[in-house]
C-alpha positions, 0 to 999 in steps of 0.5 A: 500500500506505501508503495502506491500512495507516496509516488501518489502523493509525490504527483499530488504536491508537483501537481498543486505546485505547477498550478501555484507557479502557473497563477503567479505567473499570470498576476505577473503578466497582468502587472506588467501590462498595467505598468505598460498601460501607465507609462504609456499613458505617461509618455502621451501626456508628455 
């Protein structure tokens, strides 16, 4: 039964982890597309 459920549990956590670095990847993205949305903004009231 261990040998079953630690590789099971191993896939669980790599799993949840690819999730976790896949979100944070995208709160990046968006804030970097709202950093270039506001120096555009900038340069064009310059």
């Amino acid at each position: 039964m261990h040998k079953i459920l630690i590789p099971l549990a191993i896939a669980v956590f790599t799993l949840s982890a690819c999730e976790t670095v896949q979100g944070a990847g995208q709160d990046i993205s968006n804030a970097g597309d709202a950093l270039t949305e506001e120096s555009q903004d900038v340069q064009n009231d310059m």
